[in-house]
C-alpha positions in Angstrom: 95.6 -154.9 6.6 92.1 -153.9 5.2 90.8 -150.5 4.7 88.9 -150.7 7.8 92.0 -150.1 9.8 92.8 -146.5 7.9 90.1 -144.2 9.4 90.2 -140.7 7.4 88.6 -137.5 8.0 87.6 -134.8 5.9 89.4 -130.8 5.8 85.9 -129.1 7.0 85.4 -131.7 9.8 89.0 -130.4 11.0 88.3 -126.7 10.0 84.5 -126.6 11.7 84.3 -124.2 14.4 87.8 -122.6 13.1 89.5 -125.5 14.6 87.9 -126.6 17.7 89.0 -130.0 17.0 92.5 -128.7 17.3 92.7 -127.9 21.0 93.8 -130.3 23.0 92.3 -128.8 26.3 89.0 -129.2 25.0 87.6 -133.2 25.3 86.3 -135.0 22.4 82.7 -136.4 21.6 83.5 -139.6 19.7 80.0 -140.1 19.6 79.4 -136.6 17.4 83.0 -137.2 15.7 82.2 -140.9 14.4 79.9 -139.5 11.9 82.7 -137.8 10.3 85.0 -140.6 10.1 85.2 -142.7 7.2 87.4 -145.8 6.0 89.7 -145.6 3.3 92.4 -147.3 1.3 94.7 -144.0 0.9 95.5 -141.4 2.9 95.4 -137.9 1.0 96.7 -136.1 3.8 98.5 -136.9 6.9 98.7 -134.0 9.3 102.0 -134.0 11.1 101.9 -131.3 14.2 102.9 -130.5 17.6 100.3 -130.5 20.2 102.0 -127.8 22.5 101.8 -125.7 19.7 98.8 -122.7 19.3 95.6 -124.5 18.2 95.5 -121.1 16.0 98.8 -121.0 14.5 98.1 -125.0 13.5 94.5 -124.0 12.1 95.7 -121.2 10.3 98.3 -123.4 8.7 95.5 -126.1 7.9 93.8 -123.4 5.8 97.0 -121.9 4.4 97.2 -125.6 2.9 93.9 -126.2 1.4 92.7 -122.8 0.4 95.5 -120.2 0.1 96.3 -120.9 -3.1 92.8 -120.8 -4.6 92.1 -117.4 -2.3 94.9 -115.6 -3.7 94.3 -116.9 -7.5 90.3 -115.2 -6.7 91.8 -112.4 -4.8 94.8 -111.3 -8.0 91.5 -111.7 -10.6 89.2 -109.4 -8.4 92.2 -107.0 -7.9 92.8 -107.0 -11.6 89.4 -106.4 -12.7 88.3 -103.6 -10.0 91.2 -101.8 -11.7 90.4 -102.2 -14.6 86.6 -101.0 -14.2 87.8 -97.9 -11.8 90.8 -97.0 -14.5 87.8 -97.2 -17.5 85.1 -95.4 -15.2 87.1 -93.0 -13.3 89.6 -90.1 -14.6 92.3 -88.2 -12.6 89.9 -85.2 -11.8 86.3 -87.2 -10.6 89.0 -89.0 -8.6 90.2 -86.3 -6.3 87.0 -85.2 -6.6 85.5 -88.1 -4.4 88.5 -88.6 -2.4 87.7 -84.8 -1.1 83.8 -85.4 -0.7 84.2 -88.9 1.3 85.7 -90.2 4.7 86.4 -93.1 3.1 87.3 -93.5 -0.3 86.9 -95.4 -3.1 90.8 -96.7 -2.9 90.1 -97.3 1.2 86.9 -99.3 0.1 88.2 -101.5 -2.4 91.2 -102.9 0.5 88.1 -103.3 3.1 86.3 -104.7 0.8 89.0 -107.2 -0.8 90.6 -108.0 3.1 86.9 -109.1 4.5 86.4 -111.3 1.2 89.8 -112.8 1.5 89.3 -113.8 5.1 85.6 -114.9 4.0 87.2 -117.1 1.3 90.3 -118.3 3.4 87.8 -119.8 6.2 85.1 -121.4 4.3 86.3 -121.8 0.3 86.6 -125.8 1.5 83.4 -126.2 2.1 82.9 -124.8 -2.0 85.7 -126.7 -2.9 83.5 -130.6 -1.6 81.1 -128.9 -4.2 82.9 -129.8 -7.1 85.5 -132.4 -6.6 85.7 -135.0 -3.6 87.0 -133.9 -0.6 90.9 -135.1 0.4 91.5 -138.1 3.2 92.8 -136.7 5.7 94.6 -138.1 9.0 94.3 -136.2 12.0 95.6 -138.2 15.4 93.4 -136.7 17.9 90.6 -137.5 15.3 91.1 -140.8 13.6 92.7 -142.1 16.8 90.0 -142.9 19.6 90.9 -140.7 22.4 88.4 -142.6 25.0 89.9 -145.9 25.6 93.4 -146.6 25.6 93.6 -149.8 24.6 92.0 -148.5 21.7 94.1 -145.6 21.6 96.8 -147.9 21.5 96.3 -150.1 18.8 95.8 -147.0 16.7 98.9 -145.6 17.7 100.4 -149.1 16.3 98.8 -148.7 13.0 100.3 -145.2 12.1 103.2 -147.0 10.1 100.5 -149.0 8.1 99.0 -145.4 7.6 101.7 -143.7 7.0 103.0 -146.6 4.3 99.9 -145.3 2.8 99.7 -142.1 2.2 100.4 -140.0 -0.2 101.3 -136.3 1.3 102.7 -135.7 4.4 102.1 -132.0 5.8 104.1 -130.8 8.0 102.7 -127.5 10.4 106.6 -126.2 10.8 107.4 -125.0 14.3 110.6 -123.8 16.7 110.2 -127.3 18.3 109.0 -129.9 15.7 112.0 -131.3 15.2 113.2 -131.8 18.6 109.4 -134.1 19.2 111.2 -137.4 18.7 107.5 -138.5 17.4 107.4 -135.9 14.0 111.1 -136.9 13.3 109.8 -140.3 13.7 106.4 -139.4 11.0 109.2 -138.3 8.4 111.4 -141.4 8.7 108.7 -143.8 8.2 106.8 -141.7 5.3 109.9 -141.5 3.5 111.2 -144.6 4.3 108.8 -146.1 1.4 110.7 -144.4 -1.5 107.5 -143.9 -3.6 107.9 -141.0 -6.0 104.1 -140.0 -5.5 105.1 -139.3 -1.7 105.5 -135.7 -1.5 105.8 -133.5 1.8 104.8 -130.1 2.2 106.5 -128.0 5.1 104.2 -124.9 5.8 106.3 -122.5 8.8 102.9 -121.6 10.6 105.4 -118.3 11.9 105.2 -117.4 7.8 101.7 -118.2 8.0 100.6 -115.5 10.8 103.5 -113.0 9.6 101.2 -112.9 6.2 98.0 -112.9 7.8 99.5 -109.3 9.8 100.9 -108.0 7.0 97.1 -107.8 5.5 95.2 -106.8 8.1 98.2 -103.6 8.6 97.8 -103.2 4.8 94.5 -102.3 5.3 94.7 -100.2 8.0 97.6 -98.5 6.0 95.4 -98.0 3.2 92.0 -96.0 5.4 94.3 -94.1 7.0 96.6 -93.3 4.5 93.8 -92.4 1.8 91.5 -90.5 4.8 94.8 -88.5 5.8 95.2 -87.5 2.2 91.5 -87.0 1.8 91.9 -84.3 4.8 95.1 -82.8 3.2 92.9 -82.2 -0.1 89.9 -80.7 1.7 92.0 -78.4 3.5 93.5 -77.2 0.2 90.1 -77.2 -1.2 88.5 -74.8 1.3 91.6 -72.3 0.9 
């Protein structure tokens, strides 16, 4: 089959609008989505889901994929090197010092500061990313697969062995019920089934996904109030 028959989509096409494209209530414009489809040889990335599944939980996952392990790389160097300037610029006494004069302080600003860049990064480091190298083929059913006309719909639904034959990751958005959808257990079989060692799948529990993303945003909230309570505690003591 020619490479007219593999129709591909880019990561920011799937991530625009923090996953519209991912809700299945919401009806598609192939006329606005054809632009964004392009024909390949290779697949880079076929995206193996379950549609009853939270449109969130699956774009969340999407991202976790293509940026999380640049964001965290950024976020342990900016870490790193705000300690490094507070430990050279700051001593034990100025310290207290500050955390006695200000509501919030200068510990509480570096977690707001490093959470709001994270989430900047984690949502829009792809579009950064088409920049400097080419962006990844991806397959996404509901967007490489005309949803208009079943016929057509059909004979795309046909081709996903051909595609799948093809490709050269397999990611898998991990949830309670994906193995029991007859369809994702059917994705696996037929992506393996080639034997290829450049076929590689990548399982990413989307429950792992949003327990990390809480686990930040409590961090931060631990660390205001935690550094304000002490910052009262210290005034107090102050003013005695």
């Amino acid at each position: 089959m020619s490479a007219q028959n593999i129709r591909s989509v880019e990561p920011r096409s799937i991530l625009r609008s923090f996953g519209k494209i991912l809700n299945s209530r919401k009806t598609i414009n192939q006329d606005d989505n054809s632009g964004r489809i392009k024909p390949v040889e290779t697949i880079d990335v076929f995206i193996s889901h379950v549609w009853s599944s939270s449109p969130l939980s699956r774009y969340l996952g999407i991202l976790w994929y293509f940026n999380g392990q640049l964001v965290v790389i950024t976020g342990l160097v900016l870490v790193i090197c705000v300690n490094i300037v507070t430990m050279a610029s700051v001593d034990g006494r100025s310290w207290v010092k500050m955390e006695t004069l200000t509501y919030l302080t200068i510990g509480s600003i570096f977690a707001i500061s490093f959470t709001v860049l994270f989430f900047f990064l984690m949502t829009s480091i792809h579009w950064l990313n088409r920049l400097v190298r080419k962006p990844a083929a991806c397959f996404l059913d509901r967007c490489c697969i005309d949803q208009t006309d079943e016929e057509t719909k059909l004979k795309g639904v046909h081709l996903i062995p051909h595609i799948l034959a093809n490709t050269k990751c397999l990611l898998v958005l991990l949830t309670d019920t994906y193995f029991e959808r007859l369809w994702c257990c059917y994705e696996i079989a037929v992506f393996k089934s080639g034997l290829s060692i450049l076929k590689d799948i990548v399982i990413i529990p989307i429950r792992v996904v949003l327990v990390t993303i809480v686990i930040i945003v409590v961090d931060l909230l631990g660390a205001i109030l935690f550094r304000s309570s002490l910052r009262t505690t210290l005034s107090k003591k102050t003013s005695i």
